[in-house]
N, CA, C and O atoms as a GROMACS GRO file, in nm:
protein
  516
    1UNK      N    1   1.684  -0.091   0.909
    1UNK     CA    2   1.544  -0.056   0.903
    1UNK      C    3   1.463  -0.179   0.946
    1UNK      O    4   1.489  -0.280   0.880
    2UNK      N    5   1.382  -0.191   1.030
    2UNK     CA    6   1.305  -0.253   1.050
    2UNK      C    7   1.164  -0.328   1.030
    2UNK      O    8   1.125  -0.443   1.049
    3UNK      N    9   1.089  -0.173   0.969
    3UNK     CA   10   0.968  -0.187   0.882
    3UNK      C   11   0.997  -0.128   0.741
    3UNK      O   12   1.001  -0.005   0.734
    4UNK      N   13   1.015  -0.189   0.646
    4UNK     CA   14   1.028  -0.136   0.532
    4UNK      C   15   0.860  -0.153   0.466
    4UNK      O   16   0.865  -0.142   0.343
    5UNK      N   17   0.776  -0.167   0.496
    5UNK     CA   18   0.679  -0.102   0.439
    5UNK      C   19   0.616   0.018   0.517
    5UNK      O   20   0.528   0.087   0.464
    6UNK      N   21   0.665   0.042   0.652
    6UNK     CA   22   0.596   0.204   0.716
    6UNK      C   23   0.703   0.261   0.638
    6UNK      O   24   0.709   0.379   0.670
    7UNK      N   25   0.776   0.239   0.564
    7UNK     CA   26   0.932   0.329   0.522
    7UNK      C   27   0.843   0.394   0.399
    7UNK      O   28   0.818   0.511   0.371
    8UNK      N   29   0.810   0.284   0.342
    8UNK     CA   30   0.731   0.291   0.204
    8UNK      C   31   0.614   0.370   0.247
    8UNK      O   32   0.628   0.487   0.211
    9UNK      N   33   0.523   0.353   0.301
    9UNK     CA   34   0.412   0.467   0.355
    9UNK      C   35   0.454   0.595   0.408
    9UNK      O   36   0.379   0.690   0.386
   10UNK      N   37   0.565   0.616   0.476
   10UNK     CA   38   0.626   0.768   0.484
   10UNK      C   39   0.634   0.824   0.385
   10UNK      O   40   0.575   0.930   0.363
   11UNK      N   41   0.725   0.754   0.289
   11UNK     CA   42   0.782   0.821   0.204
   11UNK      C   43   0.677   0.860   0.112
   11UNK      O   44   0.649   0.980   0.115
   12UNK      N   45   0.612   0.788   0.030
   12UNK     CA   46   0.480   0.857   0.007
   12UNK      C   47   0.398   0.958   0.048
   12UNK      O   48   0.338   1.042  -0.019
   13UNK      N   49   0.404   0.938   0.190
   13UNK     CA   50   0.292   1.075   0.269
   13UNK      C   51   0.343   1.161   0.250
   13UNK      O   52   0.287   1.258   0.199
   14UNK      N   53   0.496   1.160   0.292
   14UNK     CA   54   0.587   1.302   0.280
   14UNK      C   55   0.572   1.334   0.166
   14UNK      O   56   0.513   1.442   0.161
   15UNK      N   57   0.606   1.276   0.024
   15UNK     CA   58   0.610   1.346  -0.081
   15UNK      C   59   0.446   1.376  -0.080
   15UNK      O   60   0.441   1.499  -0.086
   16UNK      N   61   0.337   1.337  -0.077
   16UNK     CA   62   0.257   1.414  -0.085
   16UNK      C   63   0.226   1.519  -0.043
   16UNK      O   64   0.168   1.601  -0.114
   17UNK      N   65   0.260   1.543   0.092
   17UNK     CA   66   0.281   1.672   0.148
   17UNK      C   67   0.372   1.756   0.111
   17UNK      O   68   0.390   1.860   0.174
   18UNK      N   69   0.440   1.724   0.006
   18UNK     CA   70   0.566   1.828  -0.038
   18UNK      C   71   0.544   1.870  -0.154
   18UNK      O   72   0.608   1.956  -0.215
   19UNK      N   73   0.372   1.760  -0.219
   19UNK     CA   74   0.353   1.780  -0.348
   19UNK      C   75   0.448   1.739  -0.462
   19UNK      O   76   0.447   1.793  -0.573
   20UNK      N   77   0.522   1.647  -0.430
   20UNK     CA   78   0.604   1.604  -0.516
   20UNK      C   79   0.507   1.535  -0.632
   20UNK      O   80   0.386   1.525  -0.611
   21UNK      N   81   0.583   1.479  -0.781
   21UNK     CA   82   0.498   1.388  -0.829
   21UNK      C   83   0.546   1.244  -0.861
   21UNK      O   84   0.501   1.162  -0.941
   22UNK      N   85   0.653   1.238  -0.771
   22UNK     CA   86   0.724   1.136  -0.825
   22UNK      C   87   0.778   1.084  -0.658
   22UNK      O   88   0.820   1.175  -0.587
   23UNK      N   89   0.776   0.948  -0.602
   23UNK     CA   90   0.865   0.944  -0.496
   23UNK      C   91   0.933   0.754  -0.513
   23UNK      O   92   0.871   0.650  -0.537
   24UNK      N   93   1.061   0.776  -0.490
   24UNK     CA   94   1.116   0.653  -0.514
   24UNK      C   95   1.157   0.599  -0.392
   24UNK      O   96   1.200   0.662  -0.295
   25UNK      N   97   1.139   0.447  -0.406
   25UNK     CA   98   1.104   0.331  -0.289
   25UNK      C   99   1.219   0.194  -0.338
   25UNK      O  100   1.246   0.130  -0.439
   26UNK      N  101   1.260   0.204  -0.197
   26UNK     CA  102   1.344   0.075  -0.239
   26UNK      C  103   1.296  -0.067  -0.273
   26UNK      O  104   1.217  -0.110  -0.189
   27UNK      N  105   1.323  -0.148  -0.372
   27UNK     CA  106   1.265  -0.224  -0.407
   27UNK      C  107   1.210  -0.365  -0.350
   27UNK      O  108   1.290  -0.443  -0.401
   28UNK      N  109   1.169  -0.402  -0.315
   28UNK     CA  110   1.112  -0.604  -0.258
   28UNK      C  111   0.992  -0.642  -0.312
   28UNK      O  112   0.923  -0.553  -0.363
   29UNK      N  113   0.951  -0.759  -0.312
   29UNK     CA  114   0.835  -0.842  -0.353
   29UNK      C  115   0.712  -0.793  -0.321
   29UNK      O  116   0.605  -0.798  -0.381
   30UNK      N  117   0.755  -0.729  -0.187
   30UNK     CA  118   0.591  -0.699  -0.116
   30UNK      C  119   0.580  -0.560  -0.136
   30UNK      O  120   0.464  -0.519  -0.148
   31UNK      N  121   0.675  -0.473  -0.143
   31UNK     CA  122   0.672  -0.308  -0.154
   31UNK      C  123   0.636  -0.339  -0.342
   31UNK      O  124   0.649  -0.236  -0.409
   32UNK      N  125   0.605  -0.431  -0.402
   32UNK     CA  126   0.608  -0.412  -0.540
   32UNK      C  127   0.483  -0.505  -0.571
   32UNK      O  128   0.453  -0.536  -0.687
   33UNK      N  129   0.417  -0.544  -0.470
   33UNK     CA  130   0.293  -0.579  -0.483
   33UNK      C  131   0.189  -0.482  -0.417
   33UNK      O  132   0.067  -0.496  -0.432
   34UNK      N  133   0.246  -0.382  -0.344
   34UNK     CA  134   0.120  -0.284  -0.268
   34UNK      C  135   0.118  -0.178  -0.394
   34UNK      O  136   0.015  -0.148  -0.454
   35UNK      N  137   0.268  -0.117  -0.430
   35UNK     CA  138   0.251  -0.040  -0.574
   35UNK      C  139   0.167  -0.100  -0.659
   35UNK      O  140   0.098  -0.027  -0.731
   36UNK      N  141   0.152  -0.257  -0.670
   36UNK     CA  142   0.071  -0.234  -0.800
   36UNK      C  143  -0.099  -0.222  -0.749
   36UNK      O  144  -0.181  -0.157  -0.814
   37UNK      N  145  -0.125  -0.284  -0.646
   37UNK     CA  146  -0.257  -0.260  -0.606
   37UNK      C  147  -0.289  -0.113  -0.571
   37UNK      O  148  -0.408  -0.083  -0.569
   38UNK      N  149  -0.176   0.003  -0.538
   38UNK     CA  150  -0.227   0.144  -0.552
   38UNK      C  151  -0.232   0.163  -0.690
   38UNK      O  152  -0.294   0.269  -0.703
   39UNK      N  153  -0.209   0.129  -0.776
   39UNK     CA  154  -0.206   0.180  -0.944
   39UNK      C  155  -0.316   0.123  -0.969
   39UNK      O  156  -0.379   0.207  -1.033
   40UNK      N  157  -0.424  -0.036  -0.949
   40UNK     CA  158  -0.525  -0.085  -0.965
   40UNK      C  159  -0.634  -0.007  -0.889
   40UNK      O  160  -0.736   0.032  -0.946
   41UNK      N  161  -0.610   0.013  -0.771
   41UNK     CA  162  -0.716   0.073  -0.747
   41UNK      C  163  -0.731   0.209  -0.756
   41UNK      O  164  -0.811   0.269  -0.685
   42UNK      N  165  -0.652   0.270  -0.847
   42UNK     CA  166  -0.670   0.401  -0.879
   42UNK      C  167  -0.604   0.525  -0.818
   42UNK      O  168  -0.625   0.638  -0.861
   43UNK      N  169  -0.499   0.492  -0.685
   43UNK     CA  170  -0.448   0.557  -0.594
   43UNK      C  171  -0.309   0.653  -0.669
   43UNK      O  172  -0.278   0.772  -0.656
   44UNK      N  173  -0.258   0.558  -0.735
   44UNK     CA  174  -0.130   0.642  -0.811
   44UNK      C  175  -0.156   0.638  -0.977
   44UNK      O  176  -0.249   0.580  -1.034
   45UNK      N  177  -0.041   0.724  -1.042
   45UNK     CA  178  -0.093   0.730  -1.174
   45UNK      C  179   0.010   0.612  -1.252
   45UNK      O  180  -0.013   0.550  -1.356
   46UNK      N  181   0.095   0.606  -1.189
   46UNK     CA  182   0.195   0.488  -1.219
   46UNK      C  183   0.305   0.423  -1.137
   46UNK      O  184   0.389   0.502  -1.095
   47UNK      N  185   0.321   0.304  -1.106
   47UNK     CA  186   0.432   0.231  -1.076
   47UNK      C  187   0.538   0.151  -1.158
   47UNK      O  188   0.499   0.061  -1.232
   48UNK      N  189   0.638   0.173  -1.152
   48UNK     CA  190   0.745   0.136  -1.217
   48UNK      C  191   0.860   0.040  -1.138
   48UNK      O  192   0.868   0.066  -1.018
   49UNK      N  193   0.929  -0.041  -1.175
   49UNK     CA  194   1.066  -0.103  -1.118
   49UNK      C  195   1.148  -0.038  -1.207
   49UNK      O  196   1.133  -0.023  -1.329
   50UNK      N  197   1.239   0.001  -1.131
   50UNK     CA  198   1.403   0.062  -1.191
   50UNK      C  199   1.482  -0.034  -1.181
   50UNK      O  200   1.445  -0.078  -1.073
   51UNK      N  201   1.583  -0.114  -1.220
   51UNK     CA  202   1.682  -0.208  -1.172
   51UNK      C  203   1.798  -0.125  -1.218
   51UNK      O  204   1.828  -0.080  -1.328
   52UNK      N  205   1.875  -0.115  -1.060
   52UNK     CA  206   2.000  -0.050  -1.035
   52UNK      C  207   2.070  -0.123  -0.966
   52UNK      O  208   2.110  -0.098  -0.853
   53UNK      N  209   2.096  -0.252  -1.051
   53UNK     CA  210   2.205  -0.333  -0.979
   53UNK      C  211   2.221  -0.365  -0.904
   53UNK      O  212   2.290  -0.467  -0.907
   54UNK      N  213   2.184  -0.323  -0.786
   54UNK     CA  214   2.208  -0.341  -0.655
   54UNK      C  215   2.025  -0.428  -0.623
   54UNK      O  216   1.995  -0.538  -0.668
   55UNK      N  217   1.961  -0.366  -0.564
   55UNK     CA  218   1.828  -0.386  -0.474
   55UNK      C  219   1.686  -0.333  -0.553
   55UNK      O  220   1.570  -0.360  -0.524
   56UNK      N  221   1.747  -0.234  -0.682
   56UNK     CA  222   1.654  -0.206  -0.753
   56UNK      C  223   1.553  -0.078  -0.669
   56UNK      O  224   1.560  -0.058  -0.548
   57UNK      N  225   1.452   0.007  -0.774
   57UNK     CA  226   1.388   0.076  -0.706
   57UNK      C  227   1.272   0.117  -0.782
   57UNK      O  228   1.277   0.149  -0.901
   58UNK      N  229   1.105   0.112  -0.667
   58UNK     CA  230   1.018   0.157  -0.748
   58UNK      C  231   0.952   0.326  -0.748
   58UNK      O  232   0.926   0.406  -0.658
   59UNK      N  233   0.944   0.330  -0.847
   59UNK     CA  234   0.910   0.455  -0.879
   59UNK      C  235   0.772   0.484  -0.880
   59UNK      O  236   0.720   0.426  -0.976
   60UNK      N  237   0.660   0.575  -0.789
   60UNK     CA  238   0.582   0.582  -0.787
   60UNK      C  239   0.545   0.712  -0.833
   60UNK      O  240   0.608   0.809  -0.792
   61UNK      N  241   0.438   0.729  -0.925
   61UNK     CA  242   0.378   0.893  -0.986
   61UNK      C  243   0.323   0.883  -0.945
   61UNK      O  244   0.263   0.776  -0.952
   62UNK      N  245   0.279   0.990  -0.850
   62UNK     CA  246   0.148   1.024  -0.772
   62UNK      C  247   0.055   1.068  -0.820
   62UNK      O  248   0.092   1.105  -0.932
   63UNK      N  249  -0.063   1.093  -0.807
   63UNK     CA  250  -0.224   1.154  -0.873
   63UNK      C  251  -0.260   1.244  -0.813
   63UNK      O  252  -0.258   1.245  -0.690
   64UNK      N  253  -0.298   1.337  -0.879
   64UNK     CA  254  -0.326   1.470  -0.766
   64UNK      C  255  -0.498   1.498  -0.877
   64UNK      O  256  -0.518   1.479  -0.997
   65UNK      N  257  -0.571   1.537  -0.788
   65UNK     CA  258  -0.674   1.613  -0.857
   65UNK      C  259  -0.681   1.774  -0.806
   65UNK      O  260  -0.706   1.833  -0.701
   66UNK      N  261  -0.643   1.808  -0.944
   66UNK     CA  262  -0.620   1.957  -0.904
   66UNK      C  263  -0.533   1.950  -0.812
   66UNK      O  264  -0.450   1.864  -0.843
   67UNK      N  265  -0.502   2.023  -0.663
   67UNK     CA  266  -0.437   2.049  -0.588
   67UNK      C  267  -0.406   1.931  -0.501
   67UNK      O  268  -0.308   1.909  -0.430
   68UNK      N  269  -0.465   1.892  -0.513
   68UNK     CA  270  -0.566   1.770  -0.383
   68UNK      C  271  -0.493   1.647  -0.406
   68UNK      O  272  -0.481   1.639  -0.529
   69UNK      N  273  -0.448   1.564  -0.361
   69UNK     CA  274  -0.385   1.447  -0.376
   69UNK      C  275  -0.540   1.335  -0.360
   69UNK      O  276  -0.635   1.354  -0.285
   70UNK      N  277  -0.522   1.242  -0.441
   70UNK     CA  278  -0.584   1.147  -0.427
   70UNK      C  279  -0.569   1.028  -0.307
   70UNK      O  280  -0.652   0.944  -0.273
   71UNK      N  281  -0.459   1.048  -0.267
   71UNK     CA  282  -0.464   0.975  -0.168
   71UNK      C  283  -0.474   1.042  -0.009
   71UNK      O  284  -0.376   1.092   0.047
   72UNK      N  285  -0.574   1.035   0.036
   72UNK     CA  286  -0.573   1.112   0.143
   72UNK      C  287  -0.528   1.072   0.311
   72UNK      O  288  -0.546   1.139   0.413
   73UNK      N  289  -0.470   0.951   0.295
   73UNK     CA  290  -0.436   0.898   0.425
   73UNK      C  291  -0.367   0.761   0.401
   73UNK      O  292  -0.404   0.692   0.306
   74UNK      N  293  -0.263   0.718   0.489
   74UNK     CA  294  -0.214   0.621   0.464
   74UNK      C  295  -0.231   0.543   0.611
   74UNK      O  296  -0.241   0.626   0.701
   75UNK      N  297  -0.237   0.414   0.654
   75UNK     CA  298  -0.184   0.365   0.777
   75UNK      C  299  -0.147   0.262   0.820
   75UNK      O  300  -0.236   0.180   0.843
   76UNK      N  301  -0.028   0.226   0.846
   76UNK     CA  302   0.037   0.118   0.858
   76UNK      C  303  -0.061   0.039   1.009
   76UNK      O  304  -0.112   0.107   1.098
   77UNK      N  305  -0.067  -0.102   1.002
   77UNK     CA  306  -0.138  -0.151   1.078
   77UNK      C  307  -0.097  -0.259   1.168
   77UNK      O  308  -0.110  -0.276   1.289
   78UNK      N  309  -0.057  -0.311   1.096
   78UNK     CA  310  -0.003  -0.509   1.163
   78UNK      C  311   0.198  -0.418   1.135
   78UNK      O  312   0.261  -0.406   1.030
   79UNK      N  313   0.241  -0.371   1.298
   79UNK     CA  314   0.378  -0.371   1.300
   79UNK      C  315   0.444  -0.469   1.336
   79UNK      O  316   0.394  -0.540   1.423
   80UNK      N  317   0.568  -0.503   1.284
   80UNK     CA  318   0.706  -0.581   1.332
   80UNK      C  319   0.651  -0.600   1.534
   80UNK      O  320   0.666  -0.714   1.577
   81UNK      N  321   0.606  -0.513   1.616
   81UNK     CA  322   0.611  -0.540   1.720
   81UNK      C  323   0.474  -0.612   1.815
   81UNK      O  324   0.455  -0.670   1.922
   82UNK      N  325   0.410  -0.570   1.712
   82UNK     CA  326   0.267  -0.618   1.716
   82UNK      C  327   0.171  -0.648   1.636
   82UNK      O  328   0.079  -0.566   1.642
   83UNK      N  329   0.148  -0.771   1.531
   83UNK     CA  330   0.115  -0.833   1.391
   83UNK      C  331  -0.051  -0.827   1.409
   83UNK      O  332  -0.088  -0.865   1.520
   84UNK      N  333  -0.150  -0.787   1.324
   84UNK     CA  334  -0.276  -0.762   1.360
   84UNK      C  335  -0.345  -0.889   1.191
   84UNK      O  336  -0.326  -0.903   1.070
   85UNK      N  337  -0.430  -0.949   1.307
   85UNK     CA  338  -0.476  -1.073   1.178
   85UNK      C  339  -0.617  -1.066   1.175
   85UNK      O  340  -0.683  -1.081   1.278
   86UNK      N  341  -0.667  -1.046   1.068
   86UNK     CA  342  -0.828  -1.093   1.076
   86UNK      C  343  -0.861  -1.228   0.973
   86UNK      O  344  -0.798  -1.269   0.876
   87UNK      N  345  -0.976  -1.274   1.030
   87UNK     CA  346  -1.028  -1.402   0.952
   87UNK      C  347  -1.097  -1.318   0.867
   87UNK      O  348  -1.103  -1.195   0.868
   88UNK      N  349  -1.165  -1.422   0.770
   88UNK     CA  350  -1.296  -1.427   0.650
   88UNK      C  351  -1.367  -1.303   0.699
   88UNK      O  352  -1.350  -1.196   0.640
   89UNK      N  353  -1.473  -1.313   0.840
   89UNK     CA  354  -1.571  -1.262   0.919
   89UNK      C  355  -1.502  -1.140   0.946
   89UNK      O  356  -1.570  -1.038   0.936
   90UNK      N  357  -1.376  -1.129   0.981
   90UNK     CA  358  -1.380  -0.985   1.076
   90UNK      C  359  -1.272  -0.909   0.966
   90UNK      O  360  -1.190  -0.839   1.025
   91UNK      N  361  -1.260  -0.911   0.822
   91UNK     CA  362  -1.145  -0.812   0.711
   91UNK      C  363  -1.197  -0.700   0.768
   91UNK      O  364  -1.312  -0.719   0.807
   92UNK      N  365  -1.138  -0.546   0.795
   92UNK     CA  366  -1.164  -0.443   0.824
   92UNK      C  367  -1.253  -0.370   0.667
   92UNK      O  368  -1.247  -0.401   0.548
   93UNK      N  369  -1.308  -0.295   0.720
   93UNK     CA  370  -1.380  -0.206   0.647
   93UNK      C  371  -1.305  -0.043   0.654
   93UNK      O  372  -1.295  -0.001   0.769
   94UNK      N  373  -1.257   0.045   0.550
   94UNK     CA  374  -1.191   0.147   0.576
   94UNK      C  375  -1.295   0.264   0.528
   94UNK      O  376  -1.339   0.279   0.415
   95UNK      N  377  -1.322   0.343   0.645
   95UNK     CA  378  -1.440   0.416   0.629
   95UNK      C  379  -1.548   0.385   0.525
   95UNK      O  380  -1.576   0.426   0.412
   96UNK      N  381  -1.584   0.319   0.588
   96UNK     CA  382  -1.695   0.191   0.511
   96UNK      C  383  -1.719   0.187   0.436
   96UNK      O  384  -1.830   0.187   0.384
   97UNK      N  385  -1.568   0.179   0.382
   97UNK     CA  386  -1.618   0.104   0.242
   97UNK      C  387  -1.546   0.183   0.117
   97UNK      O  388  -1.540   0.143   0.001
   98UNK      N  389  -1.472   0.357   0.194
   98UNK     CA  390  -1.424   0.387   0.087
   98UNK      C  391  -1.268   0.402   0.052
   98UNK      O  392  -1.221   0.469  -0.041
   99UNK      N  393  -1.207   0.337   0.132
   99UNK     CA  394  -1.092   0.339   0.151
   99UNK      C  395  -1.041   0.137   0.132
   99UNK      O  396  -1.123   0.045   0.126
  100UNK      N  397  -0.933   0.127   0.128
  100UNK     CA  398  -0.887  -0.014   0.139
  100UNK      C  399  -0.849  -0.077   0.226
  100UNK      O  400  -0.858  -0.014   0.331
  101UNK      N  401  -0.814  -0.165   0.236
  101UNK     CA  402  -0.711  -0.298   0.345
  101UNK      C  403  -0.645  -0.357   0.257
  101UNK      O  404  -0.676  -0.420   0.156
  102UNK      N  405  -0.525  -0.325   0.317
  102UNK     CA  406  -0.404  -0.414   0.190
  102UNK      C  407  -0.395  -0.510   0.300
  102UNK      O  408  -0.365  -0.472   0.413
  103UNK      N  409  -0.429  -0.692   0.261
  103UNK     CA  410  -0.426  -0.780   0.331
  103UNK      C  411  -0.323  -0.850   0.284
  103UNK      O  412  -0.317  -0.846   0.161
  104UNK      N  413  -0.214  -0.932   0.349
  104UNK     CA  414  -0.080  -1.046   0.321
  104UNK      C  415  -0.188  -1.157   0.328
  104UNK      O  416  -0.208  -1.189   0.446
  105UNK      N  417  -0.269  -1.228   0.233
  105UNK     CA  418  -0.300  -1.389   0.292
  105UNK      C  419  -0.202  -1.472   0.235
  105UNK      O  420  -0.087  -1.439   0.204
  106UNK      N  421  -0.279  -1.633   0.217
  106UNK     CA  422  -0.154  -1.761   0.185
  106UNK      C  423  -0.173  -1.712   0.008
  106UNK      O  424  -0.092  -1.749  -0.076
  107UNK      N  425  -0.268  -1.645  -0.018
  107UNK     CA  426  -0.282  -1.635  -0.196
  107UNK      C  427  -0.208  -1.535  -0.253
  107UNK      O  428  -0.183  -1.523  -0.373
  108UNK      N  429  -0.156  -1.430  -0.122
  108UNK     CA  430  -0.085  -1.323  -0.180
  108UNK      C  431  -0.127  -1.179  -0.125
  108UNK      O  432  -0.211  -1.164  -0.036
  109UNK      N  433  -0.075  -1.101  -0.174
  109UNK     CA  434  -0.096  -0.947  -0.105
  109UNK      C  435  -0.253  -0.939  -0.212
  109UNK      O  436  -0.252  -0.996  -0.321
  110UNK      N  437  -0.376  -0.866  -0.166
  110UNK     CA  438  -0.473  -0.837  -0.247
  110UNK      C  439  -0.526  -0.727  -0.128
  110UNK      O  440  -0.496  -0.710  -0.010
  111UNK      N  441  -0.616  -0.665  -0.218
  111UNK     CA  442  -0.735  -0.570  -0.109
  111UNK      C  443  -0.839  -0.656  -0.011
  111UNK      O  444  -0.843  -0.774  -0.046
  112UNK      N  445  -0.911  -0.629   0.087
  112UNK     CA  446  -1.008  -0.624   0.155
  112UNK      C  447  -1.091  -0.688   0.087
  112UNK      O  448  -1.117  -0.807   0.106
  113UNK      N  449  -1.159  -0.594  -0.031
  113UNK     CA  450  -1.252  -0.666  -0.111
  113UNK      C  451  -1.201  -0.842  -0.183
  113UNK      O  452  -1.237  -0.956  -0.153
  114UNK      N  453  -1.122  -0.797  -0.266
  114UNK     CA  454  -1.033  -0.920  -0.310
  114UNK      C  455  -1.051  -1.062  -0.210
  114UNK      O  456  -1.093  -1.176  -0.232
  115UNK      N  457  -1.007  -1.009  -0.117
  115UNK     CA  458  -0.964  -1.121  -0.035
  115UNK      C  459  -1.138  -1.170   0.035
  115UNK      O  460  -1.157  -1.290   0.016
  116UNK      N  461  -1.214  -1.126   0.080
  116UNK     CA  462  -1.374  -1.133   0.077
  116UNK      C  463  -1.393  -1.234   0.022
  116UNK      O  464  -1.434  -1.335   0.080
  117UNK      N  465  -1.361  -1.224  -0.132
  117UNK     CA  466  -1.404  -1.299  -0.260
  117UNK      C  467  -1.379  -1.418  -0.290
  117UNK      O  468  -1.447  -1.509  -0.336
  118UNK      N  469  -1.182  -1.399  -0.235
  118UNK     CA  470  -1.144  -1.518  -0.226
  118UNK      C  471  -1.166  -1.646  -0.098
  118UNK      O  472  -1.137  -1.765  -0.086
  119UNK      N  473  -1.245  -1.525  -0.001
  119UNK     CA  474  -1.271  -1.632   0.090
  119UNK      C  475  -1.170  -1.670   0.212
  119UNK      O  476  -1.199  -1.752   0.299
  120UNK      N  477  -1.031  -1.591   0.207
  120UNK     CA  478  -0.929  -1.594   0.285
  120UNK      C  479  -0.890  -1.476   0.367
  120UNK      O  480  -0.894  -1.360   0.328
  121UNK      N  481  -0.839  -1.533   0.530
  121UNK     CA  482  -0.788  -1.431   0.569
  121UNK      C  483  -0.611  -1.382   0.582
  121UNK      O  484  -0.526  -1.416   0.500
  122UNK      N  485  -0.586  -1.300   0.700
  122UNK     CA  486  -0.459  -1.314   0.642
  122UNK      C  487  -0.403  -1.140   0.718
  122UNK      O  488  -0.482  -1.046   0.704
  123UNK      N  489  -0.272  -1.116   0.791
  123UNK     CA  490  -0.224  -0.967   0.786
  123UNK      C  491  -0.266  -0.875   0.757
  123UNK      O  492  -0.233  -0.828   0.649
  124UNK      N  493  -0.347  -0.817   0.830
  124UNK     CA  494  -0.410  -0.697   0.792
  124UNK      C  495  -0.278  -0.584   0.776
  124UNK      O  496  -0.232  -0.572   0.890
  125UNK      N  497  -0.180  -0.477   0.658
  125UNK     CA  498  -0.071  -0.466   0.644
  125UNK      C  499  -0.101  -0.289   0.644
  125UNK      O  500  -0.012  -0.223   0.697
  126UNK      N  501  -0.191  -0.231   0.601
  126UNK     CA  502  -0.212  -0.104   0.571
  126UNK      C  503  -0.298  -0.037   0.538
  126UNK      O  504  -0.312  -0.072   0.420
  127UNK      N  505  -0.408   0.077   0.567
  127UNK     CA  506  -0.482   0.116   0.506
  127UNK      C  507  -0.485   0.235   0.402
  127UNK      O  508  -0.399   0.318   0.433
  128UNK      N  509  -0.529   0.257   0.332
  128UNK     CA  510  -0.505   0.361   0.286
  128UNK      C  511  -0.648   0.409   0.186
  128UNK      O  512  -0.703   0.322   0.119
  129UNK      N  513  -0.705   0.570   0.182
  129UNK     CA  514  -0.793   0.623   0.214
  129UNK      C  515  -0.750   0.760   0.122
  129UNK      O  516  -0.823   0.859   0.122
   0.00000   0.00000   0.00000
């Protein structure tokens, strides 16, 4: 696999589209720092680490209102083949303002806003909406 975080954004979309409420993700540092910023900003109802010996795995509960999934779009941005960076001045805005930017800076994975605050830029990694 090559991109294991578009792996992690599939797998999510799909189970939302399948209406699942539960979809499990293989585990790393950075797939376990975007889970927790979807659980902070309100996107899932819970994230979990499983440790299964091997690579471990996180478990994401999805949020649905009523029928409707709360998360209505996902999009991978900065790929393995082509890395997309913004400074301080240019962090993306996700439909202005109501959606996120999961940014990689030197302080760590944080949101759009977050990172604003902190004043740093850094991998623009995913949006999600």
């Amino acid at each position: 696999m090559t991109d294991p975080i578009a792996d992690m954004l599939t797998r999510i979309r799909n189970a939302i589209t399948a209406k699942h409420e539960t979809v499990e993700v293989p585990a790393s540092n950075m797939k376990k720092a975007i889970a927790d910023i979807l659980l902070a900003e309100g996107y899932v109802k819970d994230a979990k680490v499983v440790e299964d010996g091997v690579q471990g795995k996180i478990v994401i509960d999805l949020k649905y209102a009523g029928k409707q999934s709360v998360i209505h779009g996902l999009k991978r941005v900065s790929k393995p083949g082509l890395r997309t960076y913004a400074d301080t001045e240019n962090l993306p805005k996700v439909i202005g303002g109501l959606g996120i930017a999961i940014i990689s800076t030197s302080k760590g994975i944080m949101t759009d806003k977050q990172a604003k605050a902190a004043n740093v830029g850094g991998e623009v990694l995913c949006y999600i909406w």
